[in-house]
C-alpha positions as CSV (number, residue, x, y, z in Angstrom):
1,X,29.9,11.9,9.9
2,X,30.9,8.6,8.5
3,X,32.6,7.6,11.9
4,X,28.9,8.1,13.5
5,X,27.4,6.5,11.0
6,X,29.7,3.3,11.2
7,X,29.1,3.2,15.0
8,X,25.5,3.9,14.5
9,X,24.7,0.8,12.5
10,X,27.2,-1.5,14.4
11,X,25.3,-0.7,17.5
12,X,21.9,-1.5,15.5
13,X,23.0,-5.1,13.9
14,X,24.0,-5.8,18.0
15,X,20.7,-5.1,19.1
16,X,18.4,-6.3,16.6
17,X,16.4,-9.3,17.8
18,X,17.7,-12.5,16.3
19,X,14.4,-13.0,14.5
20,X,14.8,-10.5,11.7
21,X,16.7,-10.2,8.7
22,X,19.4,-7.8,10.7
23,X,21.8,-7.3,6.5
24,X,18.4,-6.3,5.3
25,X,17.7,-3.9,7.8
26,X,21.4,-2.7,8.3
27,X,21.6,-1.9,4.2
28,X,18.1,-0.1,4.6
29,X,19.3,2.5,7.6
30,X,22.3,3.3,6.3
31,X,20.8,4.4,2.7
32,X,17.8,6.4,5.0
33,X,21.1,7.4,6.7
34,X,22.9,8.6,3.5
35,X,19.5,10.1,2.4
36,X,18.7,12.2,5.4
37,X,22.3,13.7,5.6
38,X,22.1,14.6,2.2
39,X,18.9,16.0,2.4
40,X,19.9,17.8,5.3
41,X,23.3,19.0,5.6
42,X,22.4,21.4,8.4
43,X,21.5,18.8,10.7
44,X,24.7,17.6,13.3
45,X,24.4,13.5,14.0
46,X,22.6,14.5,17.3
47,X,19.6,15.3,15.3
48,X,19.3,13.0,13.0
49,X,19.7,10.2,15.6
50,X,17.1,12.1,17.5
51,X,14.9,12.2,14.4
52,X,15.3,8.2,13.2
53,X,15.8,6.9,17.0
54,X,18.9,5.4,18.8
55,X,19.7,2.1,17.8
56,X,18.1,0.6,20.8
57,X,15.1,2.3,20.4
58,X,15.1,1.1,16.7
59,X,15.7,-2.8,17.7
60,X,12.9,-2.2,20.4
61,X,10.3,-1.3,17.4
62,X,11.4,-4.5,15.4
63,X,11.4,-6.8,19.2
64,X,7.7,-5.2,19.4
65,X,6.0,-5.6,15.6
66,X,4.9,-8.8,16.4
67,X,4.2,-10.9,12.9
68,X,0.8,-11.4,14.6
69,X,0.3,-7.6,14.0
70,X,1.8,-7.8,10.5
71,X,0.1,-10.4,9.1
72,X,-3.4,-8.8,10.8
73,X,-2.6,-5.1,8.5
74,X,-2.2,-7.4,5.7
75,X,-5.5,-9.9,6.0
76,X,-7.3,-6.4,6.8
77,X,-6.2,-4.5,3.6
78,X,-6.1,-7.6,1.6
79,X,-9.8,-8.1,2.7
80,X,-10.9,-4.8,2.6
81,X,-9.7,-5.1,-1.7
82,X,-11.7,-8.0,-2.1
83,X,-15.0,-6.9,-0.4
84,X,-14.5,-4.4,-3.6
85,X,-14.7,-7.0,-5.9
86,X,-17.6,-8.7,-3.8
87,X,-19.7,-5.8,-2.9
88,X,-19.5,-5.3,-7.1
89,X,-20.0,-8.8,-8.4
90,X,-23.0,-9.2,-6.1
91,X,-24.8,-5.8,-7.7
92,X,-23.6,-6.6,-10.9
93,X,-25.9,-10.1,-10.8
94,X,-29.0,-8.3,-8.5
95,X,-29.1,-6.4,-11.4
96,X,-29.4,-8.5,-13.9
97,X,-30.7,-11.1,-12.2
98,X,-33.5,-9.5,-10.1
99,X,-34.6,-6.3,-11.8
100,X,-35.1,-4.9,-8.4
101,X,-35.7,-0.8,-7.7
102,X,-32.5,-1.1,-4.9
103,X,-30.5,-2.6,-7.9
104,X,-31.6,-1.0,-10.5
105,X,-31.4,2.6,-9.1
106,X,-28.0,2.0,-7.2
107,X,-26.5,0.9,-10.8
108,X,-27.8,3.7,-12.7
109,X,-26.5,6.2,-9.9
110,X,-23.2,4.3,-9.9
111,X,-23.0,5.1,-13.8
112,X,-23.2,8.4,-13.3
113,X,-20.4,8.7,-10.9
114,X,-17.9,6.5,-12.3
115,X,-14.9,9.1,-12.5
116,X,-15.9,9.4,-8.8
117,X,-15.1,5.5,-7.7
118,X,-12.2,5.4,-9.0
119,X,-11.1,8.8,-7.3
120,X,-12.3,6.6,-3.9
121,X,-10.8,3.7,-4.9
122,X,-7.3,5.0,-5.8
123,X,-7.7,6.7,-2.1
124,X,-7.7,3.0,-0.8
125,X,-4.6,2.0,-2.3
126,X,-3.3,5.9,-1.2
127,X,-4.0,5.1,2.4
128,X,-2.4,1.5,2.2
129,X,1.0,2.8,1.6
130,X,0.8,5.6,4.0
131,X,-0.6,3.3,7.0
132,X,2.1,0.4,6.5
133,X,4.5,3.0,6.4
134,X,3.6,5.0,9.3
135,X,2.9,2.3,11.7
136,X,6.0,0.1,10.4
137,X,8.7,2.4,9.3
138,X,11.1,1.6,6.8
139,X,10.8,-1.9,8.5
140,X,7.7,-2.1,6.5
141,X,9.0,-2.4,2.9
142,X,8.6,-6.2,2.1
143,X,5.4,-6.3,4.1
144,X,4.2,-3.4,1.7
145,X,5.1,-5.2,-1.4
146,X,3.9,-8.6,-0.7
147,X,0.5,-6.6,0.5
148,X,0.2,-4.6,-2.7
149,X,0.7,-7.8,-4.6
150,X,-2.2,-9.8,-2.5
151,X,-4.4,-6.9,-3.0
152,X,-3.8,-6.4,-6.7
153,X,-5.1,-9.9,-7.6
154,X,-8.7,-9.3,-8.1
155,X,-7.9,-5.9,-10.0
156,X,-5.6,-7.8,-12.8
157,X,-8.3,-11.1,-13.0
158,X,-11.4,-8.6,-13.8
159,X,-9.2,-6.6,-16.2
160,X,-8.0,-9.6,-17.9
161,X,-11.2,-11.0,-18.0
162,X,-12.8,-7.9,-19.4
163,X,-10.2,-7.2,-22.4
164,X,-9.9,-11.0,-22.9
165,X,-13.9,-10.6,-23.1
166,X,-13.9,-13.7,-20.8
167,X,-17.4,-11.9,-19.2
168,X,-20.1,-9.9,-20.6
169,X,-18.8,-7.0,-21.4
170,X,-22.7,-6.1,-21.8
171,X,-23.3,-7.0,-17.7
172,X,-21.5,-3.6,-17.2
173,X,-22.9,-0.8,-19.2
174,X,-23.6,1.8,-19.2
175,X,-20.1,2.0,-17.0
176,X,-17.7,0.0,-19.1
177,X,-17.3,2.4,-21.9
178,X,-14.2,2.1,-23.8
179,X,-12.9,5.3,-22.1
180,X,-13.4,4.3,-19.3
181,X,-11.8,0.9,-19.9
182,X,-8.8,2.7,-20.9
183,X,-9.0,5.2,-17.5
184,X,-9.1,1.7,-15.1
185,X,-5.9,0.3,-17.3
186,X,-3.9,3.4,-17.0
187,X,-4.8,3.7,-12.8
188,X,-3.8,0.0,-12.3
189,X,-0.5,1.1,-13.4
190,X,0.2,4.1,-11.6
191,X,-1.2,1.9,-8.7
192,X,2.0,0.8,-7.6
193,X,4.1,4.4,-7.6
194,X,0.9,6.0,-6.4
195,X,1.0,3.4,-3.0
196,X,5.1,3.5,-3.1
197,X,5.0,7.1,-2.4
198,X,2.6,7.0,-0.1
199,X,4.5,4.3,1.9
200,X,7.3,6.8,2.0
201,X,5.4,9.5,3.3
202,X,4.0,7.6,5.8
203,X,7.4,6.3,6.7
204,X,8.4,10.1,7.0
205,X,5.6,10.6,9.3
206,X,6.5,8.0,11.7
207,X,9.8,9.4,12.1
């Protein structure tokens, strides 16, 4: 298949709008290339042009991702990761600020279900991947990356400035217990495989 495959991505780097990075891409389809005739020895070219798209088809997807449409996925997630942060800064100081029944009851309910939010919240970084990679393809990568990165900002300035005790540890219990501090360090690590794979999967889904 190698003759195909040569042909295949000549055809793409002619095509590809001027605009993009057309090495980049090129390097990327012929590793997904490599990787779906391995993974599929069964399958003649036919089908697995059919499956990933003709080269025109493929340049026709990068001509219509405008970087309007990428940069509004990234403000969205980016914001969305945030509002986290905001939504719990603002109940952390109605709580101790205002001693009110609406804080004080949604705090001690909160603490309760701890294991819970991060189960929610690891489901938010889940369905980042999966949605930049099923609405951008493979084409996606860097703008995964760079919104993982963006979004991850808050999460490593809290945890620094919780081990570093550069805040009142005290302003968060009965949640910050120590195993739980240790539960929130070891998720912010699998946060970026955890996303990666998800990306992939949604990459696979938009094929």
């Amino acid at each position: 298949m190698i003759p195909f495959k040569e042909a295949f991505l000549q055809e793409l780097k002619k095509e590809l709008p001027c605009n993009v990075n057309k090495e980049d891409i090129i390097a990327e389809y012929s590793v997904h290339l490599d990787d779906k005739m391995e993974e599929c020895p069964h399958l003649n070219w036919e089908d697995i042009v059919e499956q990933l798209g003709s080269p025109v088809e493929i340049a026709k997807q990068y001509e219509d991702s405008s970087l309007i449409s990428t940069q509004f996925v990234q403000k969205n997630f980016v914001f969305c990761n945030f509002l986290f942060f905001i939504i719990g800064g603002l109940l952390t100081v109605g709580y101790h600020t205002f001693k009110h029944p609406i804080f004080t009851d949604t705090w001690m309910m909160l603490s309760k279900v701890s294991l819970v939010i991060v189960f929610i919240y690891t489901l938010f970084w889940i369905i980042l991947g999966f949605e930049i990679g099923k609405e951008f393809g493979i084409r996606g990568k860097t703008l995964f990356s760079k919104t993982f990165l963006l979004c991850l900002i808050p999460n490593i300035s809290l945890m620094i400035m919780t081990i570093f005790k550069m805040i009142p540890t005290a302003w968060f219990d009965p949640i910050l217990t120590t195993p739980f501090i240790i539960l929130c360090v070891l998720m912010t690590a699998l946060l970026y495989p955890i996303s990666r794979i998800s990306y992939y999967i949604g990459v696979y889904r938009s094929l």
